[in-house]
N, C-alpha and C positions, 0 to 999 in steps of 0.2 A: 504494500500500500504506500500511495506517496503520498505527500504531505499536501496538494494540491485533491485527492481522497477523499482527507481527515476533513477540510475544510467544507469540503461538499456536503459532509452528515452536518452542520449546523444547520442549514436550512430546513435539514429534513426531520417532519412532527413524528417520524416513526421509528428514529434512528433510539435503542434502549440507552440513553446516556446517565441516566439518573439510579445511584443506587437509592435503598429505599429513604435512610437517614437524611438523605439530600430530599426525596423528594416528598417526605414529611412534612418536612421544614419548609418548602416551597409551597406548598398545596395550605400548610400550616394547622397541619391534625399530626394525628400521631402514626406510629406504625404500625401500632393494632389497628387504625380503621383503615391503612391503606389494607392488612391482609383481609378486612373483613371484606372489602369489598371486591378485593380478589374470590374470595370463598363462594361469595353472591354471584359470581362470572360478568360481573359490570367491566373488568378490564383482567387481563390475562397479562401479567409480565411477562418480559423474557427471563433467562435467568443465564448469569456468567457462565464461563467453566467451572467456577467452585461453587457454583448453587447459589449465588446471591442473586434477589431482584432485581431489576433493570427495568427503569420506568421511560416511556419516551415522552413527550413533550404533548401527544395529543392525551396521551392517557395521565395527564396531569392536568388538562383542562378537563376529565372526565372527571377523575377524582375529587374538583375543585367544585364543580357542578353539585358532586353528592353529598359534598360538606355543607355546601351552602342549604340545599332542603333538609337536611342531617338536623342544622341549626334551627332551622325553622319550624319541628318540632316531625318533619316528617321520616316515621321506620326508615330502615336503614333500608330493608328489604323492598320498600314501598318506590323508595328513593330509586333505587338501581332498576326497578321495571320502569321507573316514568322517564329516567337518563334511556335506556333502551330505546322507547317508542322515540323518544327527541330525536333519538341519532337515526333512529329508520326513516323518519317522518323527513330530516334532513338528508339524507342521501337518497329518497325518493325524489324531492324536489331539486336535487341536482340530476337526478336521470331526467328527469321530466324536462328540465334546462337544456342539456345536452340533446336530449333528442329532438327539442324544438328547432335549437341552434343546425340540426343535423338537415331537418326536414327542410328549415330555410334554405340554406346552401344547397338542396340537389331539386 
């Protein structure tokens, strides 16, 4: 890998660069709700060669999302099915964009 690589995974929201103390602290909960909500399957880390977590940058505005209804008094469980439908509901209406965009062009 060259260093011109390295540079490229900053941009990318999917690249695991966060262990999990780091991205505790960013998200700013703890490390038991980042694993609870791994447990929920709301976000799935990667994990190093030695088994540690690895959070990427979109799955920390996911986390960030479940804190915030977490707060707000809403189950944790309640929490990670309503993040689910967001993110389906979101990536329908980028397909729905994309095929518009597709249909205009031909």
């Amino acid at each position: 890998m060259t260093a011109d690589d390295s540079f490229g995974r900053l941009d990318d929201d999917d690249y695991p660069a966060y262990t999990m103390g780091r991205a505790a602290e960013i998200v700013g909960t703890t490390q038991g709700f980042l694993r609870a909500i791994g447990e929920h399957r709301l976000i799935t880390p990667l994990r190093s060669d030695g088994g540690h977590r690895r959070y990427s940058r979109y799955q920390l505005r996911i986390a960030a999302r479940a804190r915030e209804l977490v707060d707000q008094g809403t189950p944790i469980e309640a929490a990670c099915r309503i993040i689910a439908l967001e993110e389906a509901q979101r990536i329908n209406a980028e397909h729905r964009r994309s095929a518009a965009l597709h249909a205009a062009a031909t």
